[in-house]
N, C-alpha and C positions, 0 to 999 in steps of 0.2 A: 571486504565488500566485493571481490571479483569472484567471479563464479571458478571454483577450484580445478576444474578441468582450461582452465587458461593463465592460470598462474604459471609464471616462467621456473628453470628447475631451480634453480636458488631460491626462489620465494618458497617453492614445494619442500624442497630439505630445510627450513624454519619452520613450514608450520607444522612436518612431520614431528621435528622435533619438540614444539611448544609443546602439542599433544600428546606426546609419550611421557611428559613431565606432567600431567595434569588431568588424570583420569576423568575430573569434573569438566573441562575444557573439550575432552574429548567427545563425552556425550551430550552435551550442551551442543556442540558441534553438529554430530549426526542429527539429534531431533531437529534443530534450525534447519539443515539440507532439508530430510526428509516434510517438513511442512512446505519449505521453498518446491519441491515439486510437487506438492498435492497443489498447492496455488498456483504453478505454473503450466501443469499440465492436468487440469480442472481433475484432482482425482478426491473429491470430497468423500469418497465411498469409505476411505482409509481414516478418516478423522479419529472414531473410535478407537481402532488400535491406535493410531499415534496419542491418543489421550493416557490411553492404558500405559504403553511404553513411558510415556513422561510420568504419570504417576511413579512409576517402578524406581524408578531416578532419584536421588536425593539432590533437585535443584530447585530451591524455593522461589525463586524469581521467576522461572517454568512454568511451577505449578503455580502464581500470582497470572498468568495469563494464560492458562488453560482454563483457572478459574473462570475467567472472562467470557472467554469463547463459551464457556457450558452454560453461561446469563442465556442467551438466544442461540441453542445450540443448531437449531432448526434452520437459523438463517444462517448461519454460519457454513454449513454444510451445501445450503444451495447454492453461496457464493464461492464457495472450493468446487461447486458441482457443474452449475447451468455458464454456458456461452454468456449472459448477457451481464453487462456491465453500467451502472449510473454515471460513470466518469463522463460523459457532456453535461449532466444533469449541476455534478460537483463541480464543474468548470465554469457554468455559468453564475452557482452558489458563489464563488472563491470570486468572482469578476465582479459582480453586485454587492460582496460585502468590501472590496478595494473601492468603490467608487463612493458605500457608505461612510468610512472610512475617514475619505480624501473633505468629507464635509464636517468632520471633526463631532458627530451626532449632535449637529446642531441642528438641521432639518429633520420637519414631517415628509412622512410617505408621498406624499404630494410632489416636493421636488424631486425625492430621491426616484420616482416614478419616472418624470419630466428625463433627468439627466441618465437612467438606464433605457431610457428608449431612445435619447441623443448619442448616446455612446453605441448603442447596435448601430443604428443609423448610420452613423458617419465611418465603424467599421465596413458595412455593405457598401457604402459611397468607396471606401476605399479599395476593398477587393474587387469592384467593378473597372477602377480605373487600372488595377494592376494590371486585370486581364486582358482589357485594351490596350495597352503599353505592350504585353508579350507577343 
């Protein structure tokens, strides 16, 4: 999981080696990098060829989620492509579904309403007092 250029050289002389033993490991390897920088340095323009190159590959689990990505290939490209991101959007989704949750889906929209507008609340109540305190 750590980005290859900060692997210590012992970790680097293992995973040379794993890979020289496992031609599938190898390439399995580079397409993961090369996706990891189209997502990391928004280069969606390359999706095609990195689609192509995994086709050419004999790794079936690959091609199971290139499948995927070709479902909305459209979106998929503008989230490899454009600056903006929904992660507040899905922060607030993940916070709302924690607190439906915590009621065991025992309540209507009604509470669960009541208790996400108590829980913003009392987060603002709190960041208020932090910044008074600093």
């Amino acid at each position: 999981m750590t980005h290859p250029d900060t692997l210590p050289e012992s970790e680097c002389v293992k995973l040379k080696t794993v890979l020289a033993h496992c031609p599938e490991l190898d390439a399995l390897t580079g397409h993961v990098r090369a996706f990891g920088k189209m997502l990391t340095q928004l280069q969606g323009d390359q999706l095609p060829q990195w689609i192509k190159a995994v086709r050419a590959d004999d790794l079936p689990s690959l091609h199971t989620f290139v499948n995927g990505l070709e479902r909305d290939l459209a979106a998929v490209t503008a989230g490899l492509t454009l600056p903006w991101s929904s992660g507040a959007v899905e922060g607030h989704v993940d916070r709302i579904k924690m607190i439906k949750r915590q009621m065991y889906g025992r309540a209507g929209f009604n509470l669960l309403r009541k208790r996400v507008l108590l829980a913003s609340r009392r987060a603002r109540h709190e960041l208020c007092w932090s910044r008074s305190a600093a």
